[in-house]
FIVO-317268 format. One record per residue (C-alpha): x, y, z; residue in three letters. Coordinates in steps of 0.25 Angstrom, whole numbers. Each point is the difference from the previous one (the first is absolute). Layout:
N
X Y Z ALA .
...
This chain:
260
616 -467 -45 UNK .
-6 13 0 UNK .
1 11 -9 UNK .
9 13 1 UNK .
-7 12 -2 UNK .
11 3 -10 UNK .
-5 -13 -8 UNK .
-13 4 -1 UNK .
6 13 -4 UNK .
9 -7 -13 UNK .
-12 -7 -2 UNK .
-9 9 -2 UNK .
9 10 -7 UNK .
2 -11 -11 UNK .
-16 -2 0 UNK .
0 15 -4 UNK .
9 -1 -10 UNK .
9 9 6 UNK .
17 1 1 UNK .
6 3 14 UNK .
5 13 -10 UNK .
-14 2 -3 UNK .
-5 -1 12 UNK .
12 9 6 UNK .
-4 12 -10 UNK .
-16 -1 5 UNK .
3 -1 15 UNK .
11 8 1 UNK .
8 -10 8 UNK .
15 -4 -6 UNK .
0 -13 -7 UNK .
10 -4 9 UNK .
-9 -1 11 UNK .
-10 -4 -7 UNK .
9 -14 -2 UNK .
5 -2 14 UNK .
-17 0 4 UNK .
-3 -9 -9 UNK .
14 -9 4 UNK .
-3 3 16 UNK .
13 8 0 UNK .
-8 11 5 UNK .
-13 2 9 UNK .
-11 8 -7 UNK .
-5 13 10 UNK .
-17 1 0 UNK .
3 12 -9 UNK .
9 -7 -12 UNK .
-11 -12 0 UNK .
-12 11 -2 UNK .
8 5 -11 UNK .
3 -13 -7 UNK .
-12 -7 2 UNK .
-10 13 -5 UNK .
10 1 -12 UNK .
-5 -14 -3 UNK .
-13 2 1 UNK .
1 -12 9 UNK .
-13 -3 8 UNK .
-3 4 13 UNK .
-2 -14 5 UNK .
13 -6 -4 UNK .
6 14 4 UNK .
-3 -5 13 UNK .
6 -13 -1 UNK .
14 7 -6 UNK .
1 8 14 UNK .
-4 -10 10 UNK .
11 -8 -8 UNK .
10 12 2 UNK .
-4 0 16 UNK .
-10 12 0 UNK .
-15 -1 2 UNK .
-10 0 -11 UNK .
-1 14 -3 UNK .
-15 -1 -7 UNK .
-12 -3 6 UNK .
-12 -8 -4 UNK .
-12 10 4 UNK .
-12 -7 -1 UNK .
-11 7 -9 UNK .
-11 1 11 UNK .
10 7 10 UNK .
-2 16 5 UNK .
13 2 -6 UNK .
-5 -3 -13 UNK .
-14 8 1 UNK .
7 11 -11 UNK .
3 -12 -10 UNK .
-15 -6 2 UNK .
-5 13 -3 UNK .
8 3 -11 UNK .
-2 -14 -6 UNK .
-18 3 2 UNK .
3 12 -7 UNK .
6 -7 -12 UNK .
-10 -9 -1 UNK .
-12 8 2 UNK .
8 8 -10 UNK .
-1 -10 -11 UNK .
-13 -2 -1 UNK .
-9 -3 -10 UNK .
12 -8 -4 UNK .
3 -11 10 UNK .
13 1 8 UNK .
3 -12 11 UNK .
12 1 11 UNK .
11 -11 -2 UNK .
9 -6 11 UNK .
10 -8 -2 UNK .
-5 -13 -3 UNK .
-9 6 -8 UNK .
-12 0 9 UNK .
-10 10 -3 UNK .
1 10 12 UNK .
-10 11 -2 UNK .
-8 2 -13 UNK .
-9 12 -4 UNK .
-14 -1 -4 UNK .
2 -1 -14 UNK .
7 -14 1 UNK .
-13 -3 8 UNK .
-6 4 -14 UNK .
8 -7 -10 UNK .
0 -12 8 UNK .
-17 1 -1 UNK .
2 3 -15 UNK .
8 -13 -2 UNK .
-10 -8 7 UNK .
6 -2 15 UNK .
-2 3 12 UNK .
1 15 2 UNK .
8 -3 14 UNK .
9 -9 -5 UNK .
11 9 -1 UNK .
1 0 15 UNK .
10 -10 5 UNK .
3 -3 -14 UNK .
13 -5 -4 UNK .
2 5 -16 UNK .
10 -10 -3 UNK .
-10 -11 5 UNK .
-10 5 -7 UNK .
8 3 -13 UNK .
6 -14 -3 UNK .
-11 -10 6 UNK .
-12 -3 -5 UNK .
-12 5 6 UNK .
5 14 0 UNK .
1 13 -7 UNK .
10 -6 -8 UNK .
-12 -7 -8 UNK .
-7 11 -2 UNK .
12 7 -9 UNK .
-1 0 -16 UNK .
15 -1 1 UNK .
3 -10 11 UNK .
11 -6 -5 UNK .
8 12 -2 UNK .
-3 7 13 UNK .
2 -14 7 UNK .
13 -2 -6 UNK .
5 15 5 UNK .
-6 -2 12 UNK .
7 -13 4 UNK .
15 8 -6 UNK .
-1 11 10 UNK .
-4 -9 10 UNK .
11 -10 -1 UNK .
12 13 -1 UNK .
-7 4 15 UNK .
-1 -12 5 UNK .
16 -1 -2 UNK .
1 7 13 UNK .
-14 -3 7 UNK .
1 -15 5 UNK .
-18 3 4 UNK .
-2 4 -15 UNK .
8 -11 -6 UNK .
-7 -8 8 UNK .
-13 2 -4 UNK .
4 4 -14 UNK .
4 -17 1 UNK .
-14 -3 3 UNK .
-6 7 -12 UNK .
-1 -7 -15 UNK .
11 4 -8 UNK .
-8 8 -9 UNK .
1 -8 -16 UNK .
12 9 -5 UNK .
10 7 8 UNK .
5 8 -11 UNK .
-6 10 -8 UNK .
-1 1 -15 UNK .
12 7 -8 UNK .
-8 11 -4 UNK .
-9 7 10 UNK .
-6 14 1 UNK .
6 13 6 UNK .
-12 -4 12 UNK .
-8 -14 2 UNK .
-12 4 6 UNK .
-10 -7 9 UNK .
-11 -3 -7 UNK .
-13 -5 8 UNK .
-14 -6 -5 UNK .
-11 7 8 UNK .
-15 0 -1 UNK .
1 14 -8 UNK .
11 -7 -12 UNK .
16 2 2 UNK .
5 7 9 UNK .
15 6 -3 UNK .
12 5 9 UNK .
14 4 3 UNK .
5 -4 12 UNK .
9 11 7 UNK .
8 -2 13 UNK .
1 11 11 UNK .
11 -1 11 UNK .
5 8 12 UNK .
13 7 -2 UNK .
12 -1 8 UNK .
-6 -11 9 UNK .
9 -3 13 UNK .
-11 -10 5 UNK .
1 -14 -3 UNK .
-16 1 -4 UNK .
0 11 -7 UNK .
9 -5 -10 UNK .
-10 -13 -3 UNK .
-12 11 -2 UNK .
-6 2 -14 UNK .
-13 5 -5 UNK .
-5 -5 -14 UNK .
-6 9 -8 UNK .
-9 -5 -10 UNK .
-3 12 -10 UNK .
-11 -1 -12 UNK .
7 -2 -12 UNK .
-10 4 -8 UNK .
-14 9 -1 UNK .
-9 -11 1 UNK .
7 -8 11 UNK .
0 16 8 UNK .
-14 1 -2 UNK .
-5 -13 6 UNK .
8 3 13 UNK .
-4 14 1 UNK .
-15 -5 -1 UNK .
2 -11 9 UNK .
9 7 11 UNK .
-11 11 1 UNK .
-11 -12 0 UNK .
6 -5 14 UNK .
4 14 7 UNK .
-15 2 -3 UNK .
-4 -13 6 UNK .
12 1 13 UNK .
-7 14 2 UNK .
């Protein structure tokens, strides 16, 4: 039996930890009608599911499935990334990236394949002793958790592994490719983290010029009303110290001398 776009409604209200009163007093819409959605008593307009479904920060792609279970046609699309429609976002992403550097910066999709990367990643992966074009193609959850990878190359492997292999599983809740492959990869040797951590774990590289340190930082597109836009990220992988900001400033400078 299929399910009513109310259920997917009460379902995903009680995912949010959310009241129908709650819920009421965020939207707008009078608890009353909220409960004969959620019961079929009444049919949701294109409008009142919008309201709910961005109350619940509910994602685009299971927005989707709530209104062709309600009888309406999937209100967002999924633009691919190489389209002329989507020149502005290419553009903008190029710009971020090209932006970041001397500090490496790669564009994510959302199995985590590495989409676009700037040439400082080209750099850091030289500096860690791979190929300075494996980034291209790359998938970072691959690489992370099996062996062979840039996940060998990390001081603290364990601990980047094991944050790694969290976030992915939470995504892969409602992403059947990315639980997929997340399925095929080693569990990494602990799935949870110790009780007391710093503020910030960093990623922490050997390289041919000593340790390498960064925090990792996420950039996202706001108010995204494409399926794809939501599953873009760029990491951003900032020095965290002096000396880790001197050898990629020297090393970045190294190879714009030799592209030019």
């Amino acid at each position: 039996m299929d399910t009513t776009a109310g259920e997917h409604l009460r379902h995903l209200r009680r995912h949010a930890k959310l009241s129908q009163l709650d819920l009421a007093l965020i939207t707008g819409i009078s608890q009353r009608h909220l409960s004969c959605i959620e019961t079929g008593r009444a049919k949701p307009s294109p409008g009142t599911l919008h309201t709910v479904l961005a109350a619940l920060e509910t994602p685009l792609d299971q927005r989707n499935t709530v209104f062709l279970a309600a009888g309406f046609a999937p209100r967002y699309p999924a633009t691919p990334l190489a389209s002329t429609a989507m020149a502005a976002i290419r553009e903008a992403v190029n710009h971020v990236l090209h932006a970041n550097n001397p500090a490496p910066a790669i564009l994510l999709g959302s199995q985590w394949e590495v989409l676009a990367a700037n040439a400082s990643t080209r750099v850091l992966f030289e500096l860690v002793g791979l190929k300075p074009d494996a980034a291209e193609g790359l998938n970072l959850l691959s690489t992370l958790l099996q062996t062979g990878g840039l996940g060998d190359h990390l001081i603290n492997a364990e601990e980047i592994r094991t944050l790694a292999w969290q976030r992915a599983t939470r995504e892969a809740l409602g992403n059947p490719v990315l639980a997929a492959l997340l399925a095929s990869l080693p569990v990494p040797t602990s799935t949870e983290l110790p009780t007391h951590m710093p503020p910030l774990v960093l990623t922490r590289l050997r390289s041919t010029q000593g340790e390498l340190n960064f925090l990792s930082t996420f950039t996202t597109f706001g108010m995204p009303q494409d399926i794809t836009l939501t599953s873009l990220r760029i990491e951003h992988l900032i020095p965290a110290d002096a000396p880790t900001w001197q050898v990629m400033r020297a090393a970045h400078a190294a190879y714009a001398t030799l592209v030019l």
